[in-house]
Biopython code that builds the backbone (N, CA, C, O; Angstrom):
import numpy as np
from Bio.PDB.StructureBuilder import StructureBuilder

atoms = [
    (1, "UNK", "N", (126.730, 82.511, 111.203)),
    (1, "UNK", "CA", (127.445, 82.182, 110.009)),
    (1, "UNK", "C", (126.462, 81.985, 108.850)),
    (1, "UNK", "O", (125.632, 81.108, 109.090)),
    (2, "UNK", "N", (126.375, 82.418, 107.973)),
    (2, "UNK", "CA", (125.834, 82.519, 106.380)),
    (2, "UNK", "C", (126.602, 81.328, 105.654)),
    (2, "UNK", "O", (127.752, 81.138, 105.257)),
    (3, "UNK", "N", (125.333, 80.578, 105.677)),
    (3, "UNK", "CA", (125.625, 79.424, 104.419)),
    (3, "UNK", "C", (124.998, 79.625, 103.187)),
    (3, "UNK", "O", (124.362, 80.604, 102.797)),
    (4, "UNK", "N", (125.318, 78.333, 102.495)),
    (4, "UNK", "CA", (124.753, 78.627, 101.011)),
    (4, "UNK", "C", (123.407, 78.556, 100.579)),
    (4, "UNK", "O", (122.876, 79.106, 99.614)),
    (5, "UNK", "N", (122.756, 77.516, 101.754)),
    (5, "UNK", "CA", (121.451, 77.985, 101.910)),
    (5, "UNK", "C", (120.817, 78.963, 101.746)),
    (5, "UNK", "O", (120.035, 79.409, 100.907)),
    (6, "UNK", "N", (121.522, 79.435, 103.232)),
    (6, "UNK", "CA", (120.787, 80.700, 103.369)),
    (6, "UNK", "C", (120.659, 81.801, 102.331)),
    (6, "UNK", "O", (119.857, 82.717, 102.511)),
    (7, "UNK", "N", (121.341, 81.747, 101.373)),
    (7, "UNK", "CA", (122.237, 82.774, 100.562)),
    (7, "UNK", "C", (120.874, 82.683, 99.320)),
    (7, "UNK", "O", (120.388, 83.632, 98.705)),
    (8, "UNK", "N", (120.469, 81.121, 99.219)),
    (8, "UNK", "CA", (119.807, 81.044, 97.905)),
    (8, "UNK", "C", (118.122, 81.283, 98.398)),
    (8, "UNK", "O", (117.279, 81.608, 97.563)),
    (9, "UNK", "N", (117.821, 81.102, 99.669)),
    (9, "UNK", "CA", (116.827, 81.909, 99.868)),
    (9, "UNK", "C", (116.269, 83.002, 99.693)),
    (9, "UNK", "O", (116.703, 83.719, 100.595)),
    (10, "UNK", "N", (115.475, 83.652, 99.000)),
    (10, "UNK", "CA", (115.042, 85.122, 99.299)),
    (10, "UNK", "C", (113.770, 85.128, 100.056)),
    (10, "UNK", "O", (112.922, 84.284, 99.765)),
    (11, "UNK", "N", (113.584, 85.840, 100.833)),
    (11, "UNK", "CA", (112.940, 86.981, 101.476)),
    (11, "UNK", "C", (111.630, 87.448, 100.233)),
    (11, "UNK", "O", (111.952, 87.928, 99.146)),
    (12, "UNK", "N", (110.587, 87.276, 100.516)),
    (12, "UNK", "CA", (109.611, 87.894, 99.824)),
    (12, "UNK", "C", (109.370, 89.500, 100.200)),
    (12, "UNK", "O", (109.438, 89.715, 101.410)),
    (13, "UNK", "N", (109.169, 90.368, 99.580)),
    (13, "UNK", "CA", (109.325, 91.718, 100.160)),
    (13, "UNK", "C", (108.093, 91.812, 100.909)),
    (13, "UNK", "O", (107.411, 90.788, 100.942)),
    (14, "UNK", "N", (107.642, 92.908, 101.561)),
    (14, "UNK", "CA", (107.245, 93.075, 102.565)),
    (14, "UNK", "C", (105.493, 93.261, 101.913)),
    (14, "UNK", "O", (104.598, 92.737, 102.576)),
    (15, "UNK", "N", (105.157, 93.971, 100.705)),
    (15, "UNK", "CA", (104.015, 93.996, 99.750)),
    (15, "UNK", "C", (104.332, 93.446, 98.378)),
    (15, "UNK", "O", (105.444, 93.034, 98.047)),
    (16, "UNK", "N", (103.108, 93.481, 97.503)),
    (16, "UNK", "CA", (103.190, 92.870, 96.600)),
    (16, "UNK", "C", (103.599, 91.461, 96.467)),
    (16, "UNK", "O", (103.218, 91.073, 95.363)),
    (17, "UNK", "N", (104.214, 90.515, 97.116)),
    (17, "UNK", "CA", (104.165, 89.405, 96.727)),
    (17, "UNK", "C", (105.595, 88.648, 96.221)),
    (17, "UNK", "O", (106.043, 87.512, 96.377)),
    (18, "UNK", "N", (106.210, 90.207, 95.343)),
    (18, "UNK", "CA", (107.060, 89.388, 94.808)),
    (18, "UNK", "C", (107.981, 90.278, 94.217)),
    (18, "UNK", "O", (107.332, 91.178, 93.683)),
    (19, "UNK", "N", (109.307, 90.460, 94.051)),
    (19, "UNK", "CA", (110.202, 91.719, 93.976)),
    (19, "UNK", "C", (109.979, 92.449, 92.887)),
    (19, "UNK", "O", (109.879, 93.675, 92.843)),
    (20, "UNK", "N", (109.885, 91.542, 91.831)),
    (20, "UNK", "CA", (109.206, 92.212, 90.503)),
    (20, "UNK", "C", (108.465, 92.716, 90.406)),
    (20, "UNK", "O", (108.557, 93.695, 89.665)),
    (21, "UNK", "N", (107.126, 92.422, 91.102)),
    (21, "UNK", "CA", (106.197, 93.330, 91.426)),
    (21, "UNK", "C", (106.536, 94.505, 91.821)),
    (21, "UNK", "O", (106.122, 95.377, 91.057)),
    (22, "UNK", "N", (107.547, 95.163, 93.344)),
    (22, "UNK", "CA", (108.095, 95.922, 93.934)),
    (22, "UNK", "C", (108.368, 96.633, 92.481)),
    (22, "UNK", "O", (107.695, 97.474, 91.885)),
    (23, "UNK", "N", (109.468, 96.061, 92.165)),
    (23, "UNK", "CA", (110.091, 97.058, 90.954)),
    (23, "UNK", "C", (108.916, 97.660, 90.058)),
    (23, "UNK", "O", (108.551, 98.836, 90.059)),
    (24, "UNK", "N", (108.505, 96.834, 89.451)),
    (24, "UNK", "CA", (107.642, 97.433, 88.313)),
    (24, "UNK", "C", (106.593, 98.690, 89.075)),
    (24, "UNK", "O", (106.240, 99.595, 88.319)),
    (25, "UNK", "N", (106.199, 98.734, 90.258)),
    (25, "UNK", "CA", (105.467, 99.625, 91.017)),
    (25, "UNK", "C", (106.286, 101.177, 90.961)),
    (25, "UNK", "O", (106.133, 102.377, 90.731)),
    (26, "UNK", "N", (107.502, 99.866, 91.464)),
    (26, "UNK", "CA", (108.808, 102.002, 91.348)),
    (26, "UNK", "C", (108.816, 102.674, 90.044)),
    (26, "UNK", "O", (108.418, 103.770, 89.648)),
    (27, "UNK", "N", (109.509, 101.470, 89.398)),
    (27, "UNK", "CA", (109.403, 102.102, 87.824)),
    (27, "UNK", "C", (108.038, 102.790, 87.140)),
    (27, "UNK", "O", (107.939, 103.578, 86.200)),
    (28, "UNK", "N", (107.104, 102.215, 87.935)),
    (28, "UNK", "CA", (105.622, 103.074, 87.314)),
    (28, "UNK", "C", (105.911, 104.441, 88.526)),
    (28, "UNK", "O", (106.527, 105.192, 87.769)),
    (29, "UNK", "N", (105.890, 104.722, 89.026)),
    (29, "UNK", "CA", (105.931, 106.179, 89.886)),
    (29, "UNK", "C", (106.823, 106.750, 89.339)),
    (29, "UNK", "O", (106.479, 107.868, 88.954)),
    (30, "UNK", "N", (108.481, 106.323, 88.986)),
    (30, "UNK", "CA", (109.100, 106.948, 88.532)),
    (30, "UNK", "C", (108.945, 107.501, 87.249)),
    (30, "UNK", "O", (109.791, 108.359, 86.995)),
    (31, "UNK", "N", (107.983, 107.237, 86.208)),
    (31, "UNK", "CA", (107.700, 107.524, 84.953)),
    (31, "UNK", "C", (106.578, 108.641, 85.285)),
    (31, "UNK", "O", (106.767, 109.771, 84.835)),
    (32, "UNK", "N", (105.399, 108.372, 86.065)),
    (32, "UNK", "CA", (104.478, 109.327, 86.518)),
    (32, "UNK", "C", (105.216, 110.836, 87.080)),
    (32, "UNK", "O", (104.873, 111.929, 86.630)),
    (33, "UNK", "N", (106.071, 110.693, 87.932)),
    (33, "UNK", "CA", (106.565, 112.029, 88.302)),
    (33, "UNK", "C", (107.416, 112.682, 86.937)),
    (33, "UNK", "O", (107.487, 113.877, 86.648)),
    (34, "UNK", "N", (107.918, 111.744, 86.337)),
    (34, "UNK", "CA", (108.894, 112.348, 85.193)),
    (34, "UNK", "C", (107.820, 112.843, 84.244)),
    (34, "UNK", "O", (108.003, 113.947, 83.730)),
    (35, "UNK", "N", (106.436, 111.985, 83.873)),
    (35, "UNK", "CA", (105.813, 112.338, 82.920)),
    (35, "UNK", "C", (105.177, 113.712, 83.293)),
    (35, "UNK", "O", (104.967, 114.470, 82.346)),
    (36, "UNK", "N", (104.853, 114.123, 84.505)),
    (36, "UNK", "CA", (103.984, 114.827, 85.448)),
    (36, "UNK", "C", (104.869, 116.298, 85.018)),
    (36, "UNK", "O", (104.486, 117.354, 84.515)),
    (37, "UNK", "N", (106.243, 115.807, 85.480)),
    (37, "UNK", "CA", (107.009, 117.564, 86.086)),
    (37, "UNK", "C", (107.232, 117.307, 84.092)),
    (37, "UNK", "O", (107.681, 118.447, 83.971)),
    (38, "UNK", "N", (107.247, 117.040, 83.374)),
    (38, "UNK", "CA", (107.665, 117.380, 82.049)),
    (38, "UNK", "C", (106.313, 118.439, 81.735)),
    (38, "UNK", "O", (106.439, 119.652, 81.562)),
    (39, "UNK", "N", (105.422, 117.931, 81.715)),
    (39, "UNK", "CA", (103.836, 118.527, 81.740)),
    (39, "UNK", "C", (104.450, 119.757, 82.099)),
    (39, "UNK", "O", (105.046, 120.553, 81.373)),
    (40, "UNK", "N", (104.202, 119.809, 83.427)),
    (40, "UNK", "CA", (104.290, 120.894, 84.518)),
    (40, "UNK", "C", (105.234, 121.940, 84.311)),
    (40, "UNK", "O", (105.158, 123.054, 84.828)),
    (41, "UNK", "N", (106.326, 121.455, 83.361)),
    (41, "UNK", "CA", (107.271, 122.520, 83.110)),
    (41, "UNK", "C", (107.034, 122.729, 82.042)),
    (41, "UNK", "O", (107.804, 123.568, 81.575)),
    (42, "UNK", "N", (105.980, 122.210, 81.047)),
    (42, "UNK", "CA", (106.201, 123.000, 79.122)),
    (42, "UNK", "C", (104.627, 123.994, 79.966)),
    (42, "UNK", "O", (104.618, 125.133, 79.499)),
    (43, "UNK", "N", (103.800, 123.845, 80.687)),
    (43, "UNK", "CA", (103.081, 124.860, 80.786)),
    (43, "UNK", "C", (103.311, 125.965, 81.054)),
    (43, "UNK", "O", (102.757, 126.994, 80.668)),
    (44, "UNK", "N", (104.664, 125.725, 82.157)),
    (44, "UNK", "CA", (104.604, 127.251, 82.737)),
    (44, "UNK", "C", (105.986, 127.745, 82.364)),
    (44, "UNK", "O", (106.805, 128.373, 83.037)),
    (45, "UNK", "N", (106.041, 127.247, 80.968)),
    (45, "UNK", "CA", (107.795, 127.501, 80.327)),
    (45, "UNK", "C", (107.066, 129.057, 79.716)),
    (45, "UNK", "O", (107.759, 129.860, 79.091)),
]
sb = StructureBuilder()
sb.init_structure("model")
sb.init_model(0)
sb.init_chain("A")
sb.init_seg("    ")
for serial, (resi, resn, name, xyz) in enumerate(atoms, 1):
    if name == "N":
        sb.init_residue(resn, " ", resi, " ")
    sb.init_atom(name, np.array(xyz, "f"), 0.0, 1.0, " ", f" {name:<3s}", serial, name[0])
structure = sb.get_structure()
């Protein structure tokens, strides 16, 4: 059974330390591949 405890606990993710961290890591890769294939496609447009 799930109490309210439990509920207000989080879980530290598994790297980084801290979820925000997590995120801001995705959001930086996700800008690198977008910045990358934009590149990648005005060269060989």
């Amino acid at each position: 059974m799930i109490t309210m405890e439990d509920t207000d606990k989080e879980e530290a993710p598994p790297i980084l330390k801290s979820w925000r961290n997590l995120y801001l890591v995705v959001l930086a890769h996700l800008i690198a591949w977008i910045t990358f294939l934009a590149f990648f496609t005005r060269i060989f447009k």
